[in-house]
C-alpha positions as CSV (number, residue, x, y, z in Angstrom):
1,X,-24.5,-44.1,16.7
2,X,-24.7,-43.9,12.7
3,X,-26.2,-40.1,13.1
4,X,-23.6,-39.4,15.5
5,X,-20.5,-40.3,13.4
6,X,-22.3,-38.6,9.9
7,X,-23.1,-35.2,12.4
8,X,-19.2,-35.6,13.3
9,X,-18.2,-36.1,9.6
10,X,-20.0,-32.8,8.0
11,X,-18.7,-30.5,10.7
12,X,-15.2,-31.9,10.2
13,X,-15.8,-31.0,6.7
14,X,-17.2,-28.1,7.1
15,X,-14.2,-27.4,9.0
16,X,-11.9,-28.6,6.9
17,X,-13.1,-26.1,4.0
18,X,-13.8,-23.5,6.0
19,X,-10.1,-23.4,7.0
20,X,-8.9,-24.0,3.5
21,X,-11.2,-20.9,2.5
22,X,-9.4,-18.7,5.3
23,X,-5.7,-20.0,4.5
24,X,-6.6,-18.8,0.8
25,X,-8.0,-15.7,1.2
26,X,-5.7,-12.6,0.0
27,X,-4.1,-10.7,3.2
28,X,-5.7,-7.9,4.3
29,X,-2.5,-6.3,4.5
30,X,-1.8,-5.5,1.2
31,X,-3.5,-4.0,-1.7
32,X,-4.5,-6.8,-4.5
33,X,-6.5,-6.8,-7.8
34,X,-7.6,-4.0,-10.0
35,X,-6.2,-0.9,-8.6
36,X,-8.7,2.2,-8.4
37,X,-6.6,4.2,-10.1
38,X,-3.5,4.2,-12.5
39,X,-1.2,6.8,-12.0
40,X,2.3,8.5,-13.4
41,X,4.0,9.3,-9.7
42,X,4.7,12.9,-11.3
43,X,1.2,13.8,-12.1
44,X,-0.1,12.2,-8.9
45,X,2.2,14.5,-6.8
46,X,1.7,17.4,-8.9
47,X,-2.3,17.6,-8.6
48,X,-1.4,16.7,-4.6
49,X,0.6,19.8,-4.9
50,X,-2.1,22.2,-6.9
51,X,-5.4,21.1,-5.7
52,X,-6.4,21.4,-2.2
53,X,-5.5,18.6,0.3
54,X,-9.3,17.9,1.6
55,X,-10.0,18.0,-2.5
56,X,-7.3,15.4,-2.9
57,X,-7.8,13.8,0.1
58,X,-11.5,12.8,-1.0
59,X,-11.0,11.6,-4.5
60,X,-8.3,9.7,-3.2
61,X,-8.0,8.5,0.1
62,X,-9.3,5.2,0.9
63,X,-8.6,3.9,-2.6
64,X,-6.1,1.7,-4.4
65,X,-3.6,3.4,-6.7
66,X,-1.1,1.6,-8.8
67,X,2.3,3.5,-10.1
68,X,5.8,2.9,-11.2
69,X,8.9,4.7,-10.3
70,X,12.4,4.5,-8.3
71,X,12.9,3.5,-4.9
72,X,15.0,6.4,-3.2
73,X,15.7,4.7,0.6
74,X,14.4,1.2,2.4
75,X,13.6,1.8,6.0
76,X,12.6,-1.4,8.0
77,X,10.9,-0.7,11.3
78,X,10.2,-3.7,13.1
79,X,9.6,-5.6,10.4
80,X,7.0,-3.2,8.1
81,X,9.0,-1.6,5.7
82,X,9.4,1.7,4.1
83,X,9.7,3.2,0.7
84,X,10.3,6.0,0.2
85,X,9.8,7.2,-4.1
86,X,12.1,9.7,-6.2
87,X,10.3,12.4,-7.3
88,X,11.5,15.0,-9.7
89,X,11.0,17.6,-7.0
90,X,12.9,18.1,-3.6
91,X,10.1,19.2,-1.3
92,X,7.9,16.3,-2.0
93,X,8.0,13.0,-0.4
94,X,6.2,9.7,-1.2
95,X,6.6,6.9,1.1
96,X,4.8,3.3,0.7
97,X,4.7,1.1,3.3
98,X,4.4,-2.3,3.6
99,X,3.3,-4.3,6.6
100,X,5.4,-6.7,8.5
101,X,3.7,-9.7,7.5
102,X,3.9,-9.4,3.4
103,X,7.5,-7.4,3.8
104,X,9.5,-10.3,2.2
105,X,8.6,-9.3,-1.5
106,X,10.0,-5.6,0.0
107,X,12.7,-6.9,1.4
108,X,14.1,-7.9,-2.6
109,X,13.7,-4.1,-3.5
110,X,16.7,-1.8,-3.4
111,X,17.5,1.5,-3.8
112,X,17.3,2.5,-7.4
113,X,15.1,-0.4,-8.4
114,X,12.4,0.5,-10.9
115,X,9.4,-0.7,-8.8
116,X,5.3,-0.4,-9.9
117,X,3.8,-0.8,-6.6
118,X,-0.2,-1.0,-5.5
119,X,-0.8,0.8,-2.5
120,X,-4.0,1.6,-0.7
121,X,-3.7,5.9,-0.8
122,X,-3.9,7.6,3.0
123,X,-3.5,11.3,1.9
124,X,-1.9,14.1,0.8
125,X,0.3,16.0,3.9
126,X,0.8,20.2,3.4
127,X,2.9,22.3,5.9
128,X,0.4,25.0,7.6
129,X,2.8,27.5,6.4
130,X,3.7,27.6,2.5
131,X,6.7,30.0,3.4
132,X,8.7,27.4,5.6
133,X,11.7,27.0,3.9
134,X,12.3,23.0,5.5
135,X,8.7,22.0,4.9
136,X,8.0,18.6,2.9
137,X,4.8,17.9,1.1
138,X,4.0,14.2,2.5
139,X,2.0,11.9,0.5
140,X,1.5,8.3,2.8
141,X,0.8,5.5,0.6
142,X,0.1,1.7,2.8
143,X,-0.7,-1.8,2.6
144,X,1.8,-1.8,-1.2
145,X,2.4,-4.7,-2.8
146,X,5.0,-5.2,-5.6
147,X,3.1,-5.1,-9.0
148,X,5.1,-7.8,-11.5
């Protein structure tokens, strides 16, 4: 009986900090710790602009990148939420998104707020035809966090 009760007591343990281990554990949802890279929003859209998207898309995609600038609009789509960045040029687009389950610290950003964000980079977006007069250059940032 006394093997029985001590067999019971370590795997309630063991359960007890294996539990507290997984409650602790950063989300998986959001970008966290040193960033990869650490950008000005400009230069990071201008080489996107410049260099080819498959170059950009390898050095960059995949990896964390951290930068400041001004939110422009907040869309909320069933609870993820959207950012989309001023840039100093019309064409160009930069949205960060932020999943559903870490949008409250989103949710305290408005438009015009001076934000640094951490986002995990998915690539650089080019129209097929340069000469498209409505075309935007897309660059989709996800999993941001708010940097403070």
């Amino acid at each position: 009986m006394k093997k029985l009760i001590i067999i019971v007591s370590i795997v309630a343990v063991l359960g007890i900090i294996i539990g507290l281990y997984l409650y602790n554990k950063p989300s998986e949802f959001k970008s966290t710790g040193k960033p990869d890279f650490e950008v000005n929003l400009t230069d990071f859209t201008k080489e996107g602009i410049e260099i080819a998207d498959s170059i950009f898309n390898k050095k960059y995609v995949g990896k964390s990148v951290r930068f400041s600038g001004t939110a422009q609009t907040i869309k909320e789509n069933d609870g993820a939420i959207s950012i989309q960045m001023t840039t100093d040029q019309e064409e160009v687009v930069v949205l960060a998104g932020f999943h559903a389950s870490v949008s409250k610290e989103a949710k305290s950003i408005k438009a015009g707020d001076k934000v640094q964000l951490q986002c995990e980079c998915n690539g650089v977006s080019k129209p097929a035809d340069e000469e498209d007069l409505l075309s935007e250059i897309v660059f989709t940032l996800s999993r941001c966090s708010a940097v403070k």
